[in-house]
C-alpha positions as CSV (number, residue, x, y, z in Angstrom):
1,X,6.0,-4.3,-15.8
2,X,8.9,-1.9,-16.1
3,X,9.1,0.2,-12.7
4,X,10.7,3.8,-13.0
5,X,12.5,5.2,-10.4
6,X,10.2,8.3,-10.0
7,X,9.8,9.5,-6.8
8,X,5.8,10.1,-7.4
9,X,4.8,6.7,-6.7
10,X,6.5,7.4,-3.1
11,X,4.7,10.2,-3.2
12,X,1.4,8.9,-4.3
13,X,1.6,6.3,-1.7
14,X,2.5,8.7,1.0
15,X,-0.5,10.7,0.1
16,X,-2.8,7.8,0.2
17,X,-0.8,7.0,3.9
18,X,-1.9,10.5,5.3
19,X,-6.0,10.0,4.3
20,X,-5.9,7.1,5.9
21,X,-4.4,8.2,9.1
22,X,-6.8,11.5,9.0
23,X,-9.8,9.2,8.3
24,X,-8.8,6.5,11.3
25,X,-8.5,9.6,13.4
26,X,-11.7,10.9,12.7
27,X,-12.7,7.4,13.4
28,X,-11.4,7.4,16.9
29,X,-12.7,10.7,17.4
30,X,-15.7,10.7,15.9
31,X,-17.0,7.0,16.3
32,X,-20.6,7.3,15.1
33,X,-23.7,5.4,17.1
34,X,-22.4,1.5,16.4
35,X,-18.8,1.6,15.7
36,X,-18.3,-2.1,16.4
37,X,-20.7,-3.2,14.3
38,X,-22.4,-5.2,16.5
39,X,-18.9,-7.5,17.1
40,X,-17.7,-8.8,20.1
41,X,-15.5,-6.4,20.8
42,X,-16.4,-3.0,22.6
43,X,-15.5,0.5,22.1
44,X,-11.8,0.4,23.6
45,X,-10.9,-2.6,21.4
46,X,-12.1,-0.1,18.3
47,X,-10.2,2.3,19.9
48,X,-6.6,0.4,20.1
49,X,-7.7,-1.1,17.0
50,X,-7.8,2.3,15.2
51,X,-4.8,3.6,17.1
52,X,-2.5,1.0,15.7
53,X,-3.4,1.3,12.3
54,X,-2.6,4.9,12.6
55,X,0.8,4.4,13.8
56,X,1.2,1.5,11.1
57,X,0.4,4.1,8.8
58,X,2.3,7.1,9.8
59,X,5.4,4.5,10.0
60,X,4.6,3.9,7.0
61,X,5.4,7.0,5.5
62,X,7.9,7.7,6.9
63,X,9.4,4.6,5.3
64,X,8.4,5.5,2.2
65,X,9.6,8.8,2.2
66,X,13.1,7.6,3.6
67,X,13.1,5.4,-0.2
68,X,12.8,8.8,-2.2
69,X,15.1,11.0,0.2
70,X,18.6,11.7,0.7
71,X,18.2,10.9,4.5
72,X,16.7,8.0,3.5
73,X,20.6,6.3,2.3
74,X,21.8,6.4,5.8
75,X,19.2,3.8,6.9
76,X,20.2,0.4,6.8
77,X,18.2,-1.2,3.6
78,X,16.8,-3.8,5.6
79,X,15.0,-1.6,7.9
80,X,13.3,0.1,5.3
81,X,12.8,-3.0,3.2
82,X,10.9,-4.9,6.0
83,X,7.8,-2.8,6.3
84,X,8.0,-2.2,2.6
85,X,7.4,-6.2,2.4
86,X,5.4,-6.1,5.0
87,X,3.2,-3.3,4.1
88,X,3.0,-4.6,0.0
89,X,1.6,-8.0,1.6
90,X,-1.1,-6.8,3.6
91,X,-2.2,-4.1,1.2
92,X,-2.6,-6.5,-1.8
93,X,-4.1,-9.3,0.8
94,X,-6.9,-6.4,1.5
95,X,-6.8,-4.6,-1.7
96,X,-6.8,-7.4,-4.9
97,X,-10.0,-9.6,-3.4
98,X,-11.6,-5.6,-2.8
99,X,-11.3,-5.5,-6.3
100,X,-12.8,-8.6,-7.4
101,X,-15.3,-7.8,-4.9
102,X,-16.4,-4.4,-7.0
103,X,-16.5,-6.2,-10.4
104,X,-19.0,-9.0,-8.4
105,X,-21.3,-6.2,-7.4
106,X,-20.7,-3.5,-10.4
107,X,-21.6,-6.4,-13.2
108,X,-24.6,-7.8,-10.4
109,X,-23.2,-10.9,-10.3
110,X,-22.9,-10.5,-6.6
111,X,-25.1,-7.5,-5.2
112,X,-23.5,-8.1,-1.7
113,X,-20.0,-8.6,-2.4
114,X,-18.6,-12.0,-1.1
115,X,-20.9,-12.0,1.8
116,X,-23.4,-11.6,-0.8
117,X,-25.8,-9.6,1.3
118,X,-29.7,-9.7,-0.1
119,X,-30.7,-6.4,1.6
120,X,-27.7,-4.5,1.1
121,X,-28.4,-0.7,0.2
122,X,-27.1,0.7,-2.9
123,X,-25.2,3.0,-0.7
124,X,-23.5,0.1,1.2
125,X,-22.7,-0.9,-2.4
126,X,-21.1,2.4,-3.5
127,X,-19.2,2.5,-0.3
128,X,-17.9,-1.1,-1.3
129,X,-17.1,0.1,-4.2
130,X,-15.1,3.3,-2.8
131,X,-13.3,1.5,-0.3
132,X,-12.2,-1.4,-2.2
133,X,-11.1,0.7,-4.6
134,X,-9.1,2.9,-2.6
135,X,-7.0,-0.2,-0.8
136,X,-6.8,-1.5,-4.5
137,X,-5.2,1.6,-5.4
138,X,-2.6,1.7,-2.4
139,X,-1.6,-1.7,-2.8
140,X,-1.0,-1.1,-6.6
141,X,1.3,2.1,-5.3
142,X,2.8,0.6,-2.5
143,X,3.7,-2.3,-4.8
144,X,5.5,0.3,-7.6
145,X,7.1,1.8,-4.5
146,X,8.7,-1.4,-3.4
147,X,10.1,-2.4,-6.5
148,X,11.7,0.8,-7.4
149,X,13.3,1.0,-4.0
150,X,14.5,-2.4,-4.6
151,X,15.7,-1.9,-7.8
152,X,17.6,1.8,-6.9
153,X,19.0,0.8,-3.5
154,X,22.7,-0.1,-3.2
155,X,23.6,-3.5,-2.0
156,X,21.0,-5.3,-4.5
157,X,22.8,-8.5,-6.3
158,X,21.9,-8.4,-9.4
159,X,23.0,-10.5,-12.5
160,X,24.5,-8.9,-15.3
161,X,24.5,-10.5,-18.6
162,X,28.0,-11.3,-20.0
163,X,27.8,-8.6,-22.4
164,X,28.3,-6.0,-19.9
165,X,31.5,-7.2,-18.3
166,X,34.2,-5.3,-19.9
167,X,32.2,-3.2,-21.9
168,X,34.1,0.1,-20.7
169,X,37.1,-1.3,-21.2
170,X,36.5,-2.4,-24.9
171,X,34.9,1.6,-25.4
172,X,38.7,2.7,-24.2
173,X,40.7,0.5,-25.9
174,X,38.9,1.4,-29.7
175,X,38.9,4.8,-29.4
Protein backbone atom coordinates (compact mmCIF):
# COMPACT_ATOMS: atom_id res chain seq x y z
CA UNK A 1 0.00 0.00 0.00
CA UNK A 2 1.68 3.23 -1.10
CA UNK A 3 1.07 5.92 1.76
CA UNK A 4 1.06 9.64 0.62
CA UNK A 5 2.15 12.21 2.68
CA UNK A 6 -1.13 14.22 2.65
CA UNK A 7 -1.97 15.86 5.55
CA UNK A 8 -5.87 14.66 5.22
CA UNK A 9 -5.44 11.40 6.73
CA UNK A 10 -4.15 13.55 9.93
CA UNK A 11 -6.94 15.29 9.46
CA UNK A 12 -9.48 12.62 8.98
CA UNK A 13 -8.19 10.97 11.95
CA UNK A 14 -8.29 14.06 14.07
CA UNK A 15 -11.84 14.50 13.02
CA UNK A 16 -12.81 11.04 13.98
CA UNK A 17 -10.62 11.84 17.55
CA UNK A 18 -13.00 14.88 18.32
CA UNK A 19 -16.59 12.68 17.79
CA UNK A 20 -15.33 10.50 19.94
CA UNK A 21 -14.31 12.73 22.69
CA UNK A 22 -17.87 14.76 22.13
CA UNK A 23 -19.70 11.36 22.24
CA UNK A 24 -17.72 10.03 25.61
CA UNK A 25 -18.70 13.40 27.03
CA UNK A 26 -22.13 13.11 26.32
CA UNK A 27 -21.64 9.77 27.82
CA UNK A 28 -20.40 11.09 31.16
CA UNK A 29 -22.95 13.61 31.08
CA UNK A 30 -25.69 12.07 29.90
CA UNK A 31 -25.39 8.45 31.21
CA UNK A 32 -28.84 6.95 30.26
CA UNK A 33 -30.89 4.55 32.95
CA UNK A 34 -28.12 1.44 32.92
CA UNK A 35 -24.85 2.69 31.83
CA UNK A 36 -22.90 -0.20 33.25
CA UNK A 37 -24.72 -2.59 31.66
CA UNK A 38 -25.45 -4.50 34.33
CA UNK A 39 -21.30 -5.16 35.05
CA UNK A 40 -19.72 -5.20 38.16
CA UNK A 41 -18.62 -1.95 38.11
CA UNK A 42 -20.81 1.08 39.26
CA UNK A 43 -21.33 4.44 37.98
CA UNK A 44 -17.91 6.14 39.10
CA UNK A 45 -15.95 3.28 37.53
CA UNK A 46 -18.07 4.35 34.12
CA UNK A 47 -17.27 7.64 34.98
CA UNK A 48 -13.15 7.41 35.23
CA UNK A 49 -13.61 4.98 32.64
CA UNK A 50 -15.09 7.56 30.15
CA UNK A 51 -12.88 10.24 31.43
CA UNK A 52 -9.65 8.49 30.38
CA UNK A 53 -10.68 7.69 27.11
CA UNK A 54 -11.41 11.30 26.64
CA UNK A 55 -8.10 12.42 27.55
CA UNK A 56 -6.51 9.39 25.46
CA UNK A 57 -8.31 10.86 22.77
CA UNK A 58 -7.75 14.45 22.93
CA UNK A 59 -3.91 13.37 23.45
CA UNK A 60 -4.45 11.87 20.68
CA UNK A 61 -4.96 14.60 18.53
CA UNK A 62 -2.92 16.52 19.44
CA UNK A 63 -0.32 14.03 18.38
CA UNK A 64 -1.65 13.72 15.29
CA UNK A 65 -1.79 17.11 14.52
CA UNK A 66 1.84 17.73 15.76
CA UNK A 67 2.71 14.87 12.49
CA UNK A 68 1.10 17.38 9.96
CA UNK A 69 2.32 20.76 11.62
CA UNK A 70 5.23 22.86 11.60
CA UNK A 71 5.26 22.93 15.54
CA UNK A 72 4.99 19.49 15.28
CA UNK A 73 9.28 19.24 14.08
CA UNK A 74 10.30 20.54 17.38
CA UNK A 75 9.03 17.49 19.17
CA UNK A 76 11.27 14.79 19.65
CA UNK A 77 10.08 11.81 17.05
CA UNK A 78 9.81 9.45 19.72
CA UNK A 79 7.30 11.19 21.65
CA UNK A 80 5.09 11.48 18.92
CA UNK A 81 5.81 8.05 17.58
CA UNK A 82 4.86 6.25 20.87
CA UNK A 83 1.15 6.96 21.00
CA UNK A 84 1.14 6.77 17.30
CA UNK A 85 2.18 2.94 17.91
CA UNK A 86 0.33 2.82 20.61
CA UNK A 87 -2.89 4.24 19.42
CA UNK A 88 -2.60 2.13 15.73
CA UNK A 89 -2.44 -1.10 18.08
CA UNK A 90 -5.45 -0.62 20.05
CA UNK A 91 -7.53 0.81 17.33
CA UNK A 92 -6.92 -2.12 14.87
CA UNK A 93 -7.23 -4.63 18.15
CA UNK A 94 -10.88 -2.94 18.49
CA UNK A 95 -11.54 -2.07 15.03
CA UNK A 96 -10.43 -5.28 12.41
CA UNK A 97 -12.47 -8.15 14.69
CA UNK A 98 -15.55 -5.12 14.58
CA UNK A 99 -15.37 -5.60 11.17
CA UNK A 100 -15.54 -9.23 10.87
CA UNK A 101 -18.05 -8.96 13.37
CA UNK A 102 -20.47 -6.81 10.69
CA UNK A 103 -19.82 -9.20 7.81
CA UNK A 104 -20.97 -12.22 10.57
CA UNK A 105 -24.25 -10.34 11.11
CA UNK A 106 -24.83 -8.43 7.61
CA UNK A 107 -24.47 -11.95 5.58
CA UNK A 108 -26.66 -13.80 8.85
CA UNK A 109 -24.12 -15.99 9.52
CA UNK A 110 -24.00 -14.68 13.00
CA UNK A 111 -27.22 -12.49 13.94
CA UNK A 112 -25.50 -11.66 17.32
CA UNK A 113 -22.02 -10.92 16.38
CA UNK A 114 -19.37 -13.10 18.20
CA UNK A 115 -21.56 -13.33 21.29
CA UNK A 116 -23.97 -14.59 18.89
CA UNK A 117 -26.93 -13.19 20.74
CA UNK A 118 -30.50 -15.15 19.78
CA UNK A 119 -32.74 -12.18 20.85
CA UNK A 120 -30.76 -9.47 19.78
CA UNK A 121 -32.89 -6.52 18.14
CA UNK A 122 -32.32 -5.48 14.73
CA UNK A 123 -31.39 -2.16 16.16
CA UNK A 124 -28.70 -3.66 18.52
CA UNK A 125 -27.61 -5.05 15.07
CA UNK A 126 -27.43 -1.78 13.20
CA UNK A 127 -25.76 -0.19 16.09
CA UNK A 128 -23.16 -3.13 15.77
CA UNK A 129 -22.84 -2.41 12.64
CA UNK A 130 -22.33 1.51 13.14
CA UNK A 131 -19.94 1.21 15.74
CA UNK A 132 -17.75 -1.41 14.35
CA UNK A 133 -17.61 0.39 11.51
CA UNK A 134 -16.66 3.54 12.84
CA UNK A 135 -13.49 2.01 15.00
CA UNK A 136 -12.77 0.08 11.65
CA UNK A 137 -12.58 3.32 10.01
CA UNK A 138 -10.22 5.09 12.63
CA UNK A 139 -7.91 2.31 12.81
CA UNK A 140 -7.65 2.25 8.93
CA UNK A 141 -6.84 6.28 9.34
CA UNK A 142 -4.82 6.10 12.27
CA UNK A 143 -2.87 3.35 10.49
CA UNK A 144 -2.27 5.73 7.05
CA UNK A 145 -1.40 8.44 9.62
CA UNK A 146 1.39 6.45 11.25
CA UNK A 147 2.99 5.38 8.25
CA UNK A 148 3.23 8.62 6.54
CA UNK A 149 4.63 10.22 9.68
CA UNK A 150 7.05 7.53 9.66
CA UNK A 151 7.96 7.67 6.39
CA UNK A 152 8.24 11.98 6.30
CA UNK A 153 9.90 12.36 9.71
CA UNK A 154 13.75 13.06 9.82
CA UNK A 155 15.90 10.58 11.57
CA UNK A 156 14.18 7.46 9.77
CA UNK A 157 17.08 4.87 8.50
CA UNK A 158 16.22 3.92 5.48
CA UNK A 159 18.08 1.83 2.79
CA UNK A 160 18.77 3.12 -0.39
CA UNK A 161 19.37 1.04 -3.25
CA UNK A 162 22.94 1.30 -4.81
CA UNK A 163 21.65 3.17 -7.72
CA UNK A 164 21.03 6.15 -5.84
CA UNK A 165 24.45 6.73 -4.38
CA UNK A 166 26.21 9.10 -6.51
CA UNK A 167 23.48 9.80 -8.69
CA UNK A 168 23.93 13.70 -8.39
CA UNK A 169 27.24 13.54 -8.91
CA UNK A 170 27.07 11.48 -12.21
CA UNK A 171 24.11 14.30 -13.34
CA UNK A 172 27.11 16.99 -12.75
CA UNK A 173 29.80 15.42 -14.15
CA UNK A 174 27.73 14.74 -17.87
CA UNK A 175 26.37 17.87 -18.26
Amino acid sequence: MKVHGSARWAYGMVAWLVFFVVSHVVAVFFPGDDPTGDGPWDLRAYVIFNVVLILMAAVGAAVVMATVRPWGRRVPRWLLLTPLWFGTALLVVRGVPGMVENVLMATGIRRGGFVGAEDISTAEVWAGLGINTYFFVGAVLLVVTTASYVRRSPGRRRLERPSDFGSADRRRTNS
